[in-house]
C-alpha positions as CSV (number, residue, x, y, z in Angstrom):
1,X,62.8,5.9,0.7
2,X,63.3,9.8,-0.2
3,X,60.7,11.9,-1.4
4,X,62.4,11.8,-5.0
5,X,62.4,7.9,-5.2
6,X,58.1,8.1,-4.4
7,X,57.8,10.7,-6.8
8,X,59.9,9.0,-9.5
9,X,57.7,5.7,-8.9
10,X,54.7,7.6,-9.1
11,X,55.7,8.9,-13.0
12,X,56.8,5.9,-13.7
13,X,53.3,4.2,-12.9
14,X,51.7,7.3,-14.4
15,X,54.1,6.5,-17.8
16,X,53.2,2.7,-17.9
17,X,49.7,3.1,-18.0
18,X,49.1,6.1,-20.0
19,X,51.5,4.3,-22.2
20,X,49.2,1.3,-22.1
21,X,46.1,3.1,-22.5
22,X,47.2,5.1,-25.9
23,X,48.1,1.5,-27.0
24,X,44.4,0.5,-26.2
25,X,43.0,3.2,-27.9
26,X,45.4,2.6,-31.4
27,X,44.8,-1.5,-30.9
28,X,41.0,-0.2,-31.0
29,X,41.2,1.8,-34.0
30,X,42.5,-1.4,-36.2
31,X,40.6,-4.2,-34.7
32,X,37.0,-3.0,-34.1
33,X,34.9,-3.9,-37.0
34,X,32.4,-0.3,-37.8
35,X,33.3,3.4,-37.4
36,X,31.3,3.8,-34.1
37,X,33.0,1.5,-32.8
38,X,36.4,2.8,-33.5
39,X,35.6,5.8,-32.4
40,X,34.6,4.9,-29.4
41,X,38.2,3.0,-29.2
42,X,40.2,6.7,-30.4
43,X,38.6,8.8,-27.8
44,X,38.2,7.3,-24.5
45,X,41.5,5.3,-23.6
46,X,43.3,8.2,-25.5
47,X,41.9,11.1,-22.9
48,X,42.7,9.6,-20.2
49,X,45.9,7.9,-21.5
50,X,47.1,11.5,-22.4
51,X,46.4,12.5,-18.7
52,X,48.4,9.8,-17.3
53,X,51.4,11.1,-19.3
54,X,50.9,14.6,-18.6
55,X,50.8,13.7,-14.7
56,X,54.4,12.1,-15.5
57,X,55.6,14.6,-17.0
58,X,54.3,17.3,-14.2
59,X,55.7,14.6,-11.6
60,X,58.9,14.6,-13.2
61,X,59.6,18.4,-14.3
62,X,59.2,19.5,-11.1
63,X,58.2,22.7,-11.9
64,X,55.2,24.5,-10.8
65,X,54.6,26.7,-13.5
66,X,54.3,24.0,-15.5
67,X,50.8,22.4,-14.4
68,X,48.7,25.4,-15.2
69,X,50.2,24.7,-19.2
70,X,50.1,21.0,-18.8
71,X,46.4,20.9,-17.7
72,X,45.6,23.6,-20.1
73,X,46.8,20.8,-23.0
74,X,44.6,18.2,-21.4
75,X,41.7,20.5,-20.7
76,X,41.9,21.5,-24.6
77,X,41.7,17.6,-25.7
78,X,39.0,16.9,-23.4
79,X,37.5,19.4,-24.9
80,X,38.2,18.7,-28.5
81,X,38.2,15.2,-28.7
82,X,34.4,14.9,-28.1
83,X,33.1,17.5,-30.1
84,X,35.3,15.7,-33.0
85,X,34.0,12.2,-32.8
86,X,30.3,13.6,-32.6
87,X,31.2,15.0,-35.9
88,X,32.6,12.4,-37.3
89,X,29.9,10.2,-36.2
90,X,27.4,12.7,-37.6
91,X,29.2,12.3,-40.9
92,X,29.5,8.6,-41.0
93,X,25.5,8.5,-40.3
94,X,24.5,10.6,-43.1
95,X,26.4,9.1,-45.6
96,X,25.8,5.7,-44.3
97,X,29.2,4.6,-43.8
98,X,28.4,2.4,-40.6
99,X,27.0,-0.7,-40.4
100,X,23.1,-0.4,-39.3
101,X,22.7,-4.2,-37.8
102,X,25.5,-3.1,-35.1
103,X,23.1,-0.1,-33.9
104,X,21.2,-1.0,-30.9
105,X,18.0,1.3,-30.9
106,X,19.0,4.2,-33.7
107,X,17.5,7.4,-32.3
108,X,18.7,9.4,-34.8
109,X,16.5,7.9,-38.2
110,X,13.5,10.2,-37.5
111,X,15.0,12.9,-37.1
112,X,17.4,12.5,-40.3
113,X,14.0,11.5,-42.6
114,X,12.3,14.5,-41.0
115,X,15.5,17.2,-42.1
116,X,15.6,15.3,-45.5
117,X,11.6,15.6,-45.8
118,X,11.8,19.3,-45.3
119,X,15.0,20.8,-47.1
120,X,13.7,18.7,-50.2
């Protein structure tokens, strides 16, 4: 077995499941049933999903200058994609567009009725 043929394998694997994952992630955001949940589904599978196939494409390229700009492009979504579900979960708490009975222990009631008691 060549070098080639391990490192062909090797994206291929990388491919499948980062494949698989990005399908878990888009499966997620139709079947879960509140906003939290689904956003829960968008952002974790899809990170490391996106990694996978980055690897793959690294693997198969070849080329070394092409990890620093390949793991700059997953750095920036790890970065991103967070910060943007935070927000969006913010959003969707404020203006009550999750379902209440699916929260555990809400953490964040006191300190909404204490910022509405004081801007109004």
């Amino acid at each position: 077995m060549s070098w080639h043929t391990v490192v062909d394998v090797a994206a291929v694997i990388c491919l499948v499941v980062g494949t698989f994952m990005s399908l878990a992630a888009a499966v997620g955001l139709l079947r879960f049933p509140d906003l939290l949940s689904r956003m829960h589904a968008g952002t974790k599978p899809q990170v490391f999903g996106l990694l996978l196939l980055l690897t793959a494409v690294a693997l198969e390229s070849g080329e070394p200058r092409m990890i620093p700009l390949l793991l700059l492009a997953w750095i920036f979504q790890l970065l991103t994609v967070p910060v943007s579900a935070h927000m969006v979960g913010r959003a969707a708490y404020r203006s009550k567009h999750l379902h209440e009975e699916n929260l555990v222990e809400d953490e964040l009631r006191d300190v909404v009725a204490r910022a509405g008691e004081e801007s109004g």
